[in-house]
N, C-alpha and C positions, 0 to 999 in steps of 0.2 A: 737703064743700065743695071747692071746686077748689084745685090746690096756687096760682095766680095770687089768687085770694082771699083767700088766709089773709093775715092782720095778726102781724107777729110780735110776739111780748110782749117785755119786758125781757128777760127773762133769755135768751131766745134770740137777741136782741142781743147782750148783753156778754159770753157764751159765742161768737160769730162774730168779734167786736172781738179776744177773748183769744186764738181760735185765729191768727188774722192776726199778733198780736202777737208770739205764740212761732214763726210761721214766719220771721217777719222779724228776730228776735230769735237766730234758728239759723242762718240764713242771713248775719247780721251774724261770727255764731262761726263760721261755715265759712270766710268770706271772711279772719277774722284769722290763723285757724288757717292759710291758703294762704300769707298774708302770712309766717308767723312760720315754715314752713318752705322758703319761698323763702328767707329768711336763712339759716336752718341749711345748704343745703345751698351758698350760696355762699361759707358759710365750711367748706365743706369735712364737713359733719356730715348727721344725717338729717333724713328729715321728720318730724314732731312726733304722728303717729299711728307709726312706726317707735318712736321712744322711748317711748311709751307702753302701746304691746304687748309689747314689750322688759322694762320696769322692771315690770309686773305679773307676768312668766315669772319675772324672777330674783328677785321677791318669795315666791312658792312655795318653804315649808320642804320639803325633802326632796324626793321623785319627781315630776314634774309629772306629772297626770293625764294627758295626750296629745300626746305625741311626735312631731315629724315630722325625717325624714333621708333623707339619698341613699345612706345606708351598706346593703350586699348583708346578705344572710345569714349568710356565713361571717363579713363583717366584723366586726357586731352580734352575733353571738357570743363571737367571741376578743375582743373588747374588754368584754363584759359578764365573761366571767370573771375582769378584770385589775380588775376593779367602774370602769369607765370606762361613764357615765350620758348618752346622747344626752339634749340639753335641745332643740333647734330647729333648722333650717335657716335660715341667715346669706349673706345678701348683700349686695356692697357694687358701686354701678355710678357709671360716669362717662361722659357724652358731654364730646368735648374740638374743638373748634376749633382746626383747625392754622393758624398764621397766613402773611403773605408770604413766599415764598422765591424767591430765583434758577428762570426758566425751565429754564438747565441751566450746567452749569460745563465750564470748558478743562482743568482737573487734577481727579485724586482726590483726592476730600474728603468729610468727614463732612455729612451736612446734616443741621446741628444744628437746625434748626426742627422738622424731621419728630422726630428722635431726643427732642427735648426734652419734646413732644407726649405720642409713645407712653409716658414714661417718668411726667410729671406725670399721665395719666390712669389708667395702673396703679396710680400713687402713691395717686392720690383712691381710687380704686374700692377697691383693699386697707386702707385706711384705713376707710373705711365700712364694711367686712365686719369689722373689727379692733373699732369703735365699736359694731357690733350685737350683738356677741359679751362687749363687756366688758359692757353693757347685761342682758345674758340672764345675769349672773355664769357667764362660761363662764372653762374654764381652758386651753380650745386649741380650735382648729378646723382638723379634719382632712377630709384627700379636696378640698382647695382646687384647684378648676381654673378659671383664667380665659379666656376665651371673647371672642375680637375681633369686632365686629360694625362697620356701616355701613350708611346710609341713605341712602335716593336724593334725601329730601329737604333734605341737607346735605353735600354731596358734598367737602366739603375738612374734614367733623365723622371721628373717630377715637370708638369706644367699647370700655370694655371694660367685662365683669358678670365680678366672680368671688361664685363661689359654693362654699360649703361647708356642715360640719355642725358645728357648737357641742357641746361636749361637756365634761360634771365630772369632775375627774379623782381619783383617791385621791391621798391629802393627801403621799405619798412620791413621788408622780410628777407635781408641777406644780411651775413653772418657781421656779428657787430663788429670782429676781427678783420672784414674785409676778404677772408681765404673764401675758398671754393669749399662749398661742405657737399660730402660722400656719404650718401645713405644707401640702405638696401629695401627703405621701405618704397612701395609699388607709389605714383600719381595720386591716385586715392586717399591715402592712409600720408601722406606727405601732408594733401588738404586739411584734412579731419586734423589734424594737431596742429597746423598752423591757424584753423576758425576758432579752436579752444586756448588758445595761449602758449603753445608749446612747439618750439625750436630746435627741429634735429638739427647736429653740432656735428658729426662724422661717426663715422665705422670704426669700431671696436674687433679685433679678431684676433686669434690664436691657436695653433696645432702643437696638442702634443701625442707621441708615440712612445709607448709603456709596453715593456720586453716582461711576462710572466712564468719564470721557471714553474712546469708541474712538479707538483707535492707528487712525492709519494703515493701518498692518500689519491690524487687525480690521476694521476698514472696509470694506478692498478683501476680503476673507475672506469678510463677512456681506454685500456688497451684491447678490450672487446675479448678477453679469452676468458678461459673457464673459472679464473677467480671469482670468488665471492661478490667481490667488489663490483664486479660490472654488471651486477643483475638484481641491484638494489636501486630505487630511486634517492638523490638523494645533491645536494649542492657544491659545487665545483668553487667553491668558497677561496679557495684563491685567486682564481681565475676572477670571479666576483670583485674583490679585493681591488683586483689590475683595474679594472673597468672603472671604478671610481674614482684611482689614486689618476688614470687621464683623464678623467671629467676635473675633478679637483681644481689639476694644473690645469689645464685649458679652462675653465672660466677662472678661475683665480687670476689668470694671467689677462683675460678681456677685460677683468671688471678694475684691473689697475690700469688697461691705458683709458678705459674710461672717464676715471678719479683727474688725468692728463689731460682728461678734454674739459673737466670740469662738468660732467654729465650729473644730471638729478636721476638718471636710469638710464637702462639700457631697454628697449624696445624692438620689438620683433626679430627676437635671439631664435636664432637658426643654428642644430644640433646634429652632424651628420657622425656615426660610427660605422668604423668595419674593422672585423678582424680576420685574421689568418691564422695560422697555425705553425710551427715550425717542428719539422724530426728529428730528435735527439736522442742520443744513446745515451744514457748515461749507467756507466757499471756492464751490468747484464738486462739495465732495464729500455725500454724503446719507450719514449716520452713524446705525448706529442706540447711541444709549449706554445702559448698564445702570443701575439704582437696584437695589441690592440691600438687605434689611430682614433682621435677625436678632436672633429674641427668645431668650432663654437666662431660665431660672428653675430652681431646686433648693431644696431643706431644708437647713439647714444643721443639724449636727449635734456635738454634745459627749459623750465617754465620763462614766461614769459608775458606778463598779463600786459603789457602795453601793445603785443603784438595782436592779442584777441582784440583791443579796442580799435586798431585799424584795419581788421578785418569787414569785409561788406557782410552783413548775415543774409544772405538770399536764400527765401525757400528753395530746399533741394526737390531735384526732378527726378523722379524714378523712372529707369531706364529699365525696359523688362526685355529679355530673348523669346521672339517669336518661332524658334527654331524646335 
């Protein structure tokens, strides 16, 4: 009989009715589900397939059957013999809207818009990688590096992804507070100060963004025309100026949440700078002024000598590339 002929019976009705029902029915779930981690994440938290793949990992008693990390060879081994247990790979992202600010400024100054920006979406993004990790019962996540990104379809958005590895730790080596502790030192270098006495305690960071009106003096220096000025060598001494007064604020600003974690130091402080330029008229003069941006991040770090006496001290193995 032709398939346009056939009469369908009952039951192949109300099995076509049920299939409809359950796609609409899923599709109702999928929509609540978007809904309920659009909340989550503008309160700052994950999406709700994130905490559910999360709380099933740190549900697993003992080893979880399959592992994933960015940690090397050498890393995953010195950390396996100190019995430090990769659980997952953790990340936490934030896209950030920078809001209005001044075209450009007459004096040096901080532009706190931009500063505040970089600073609240590092906040968010380390926070969410912090939430995925206590999620997966982790007791530190190491090898943290975060990663600034931009898109063309949001050209005033600022983002940042860090990303790391979640990791169990033996019950002599996790944080006498009980938290998750956040470092950005590598497997490696996590080991080395744990076999000496020393306990990284969390991530220290800060961005600031410093607005440099040109002098006069740098004006006539940078305007490339036939003035005197631009065919002498000689130091942009404000511009100079800008550049330290953001180093300044950006470590000044680490080394107090440091003092908050109660850190003896900060360890393996990472310094990244760039700047740009901005065109300004000022008068009859064409200026070019600087925007100089300086992120600073390190581990902060606490001694610990009871932690070196329950360390194993096992001859180390050198591991050499045949390549």
């Amino acid at each position: 009989m032709a398939p346009w002929l056939h009469r369908r019976s009952e039951e192949e009705k109300a099995a076509e009715q049920a299939e409809k029902e359950a796609a609409q029915e899923a599709t109702e779930v999928a929509q609540q589900r978007a809904v309920q981690s659009l909340a989550q994440i503008e309160a700052g938290g994950l999406p709700v397939a994130a905490q559910e793949r999360l709380r099933q990992l740190a549900a697993i008693e003992g080893k979880p059957e399959l592992f994933s990390s960015d940690l090397s060879v050498q890393e995953f081994t010195l950390l396996a013999g100190l019995h430090v247990q990769p659980l997952t790979q953790v990340m936490g992202s934030s896209i950030y809207n920078v809001g209005w600010q001044p075209v450009y400024y007459n004096v040096p100054t901080e532009v706190s818009v931009l500063s505040g920006a970089y600073n609240e979406c590092r906040r968010l993004a380390l926070g969410r990688l912090l939430e995925e990790a206590g999620l997966a019962a982790a007791d530190a996540v190491v090898g943290v590096r975060i990663e600034e990104g931009s898109h063309d379809w949001a050209a005033r958005a600022i983002e940042f992804v860090a990303v790391g590895t979640a990791v169990r730790l033996a019950p002599h080596m996790r944080h006498p507070d009980g938290g998750t502790v956040l470092t950005d030192l590598t497997g490696q270098e996590f080991a080395q100060l744990c076999r000496v006495g020393v306990r990284p305690i969390g991530i220290a960071a800060h961005t600031s963004v410093h607005y440099v009106p040109a002098s006069w003096q740098t004006a006539q220096a940078t305007s490339g025309g036939w003035s005197g000025a631009s065919w002498v060598n000689q130091e942009l001494s404000d511009f100079t100026a800008g550049i330290y007064a953001a180093r300044e604020k950006a470590v000044g600003a680490t080394v107090r949440q440091a003092r908050e974690l109660r850190a003896d130091g900060l360890v393996g402080v990472q310094i990244s700078e760039h700047a740009r330029t901005h065109s300004v008229k000022r008068g009859m003069i064409d200026c070019e002024d600087l925007e100089v941006t300086f992120h600073v991040m390190g581990t902060g770090i606490r001694e610990d000598p009871a932690l070196a006496g329950r360390q194993a001290m096992t001859k180390p193995t050198s591991i050499l590339s045949l390549r």
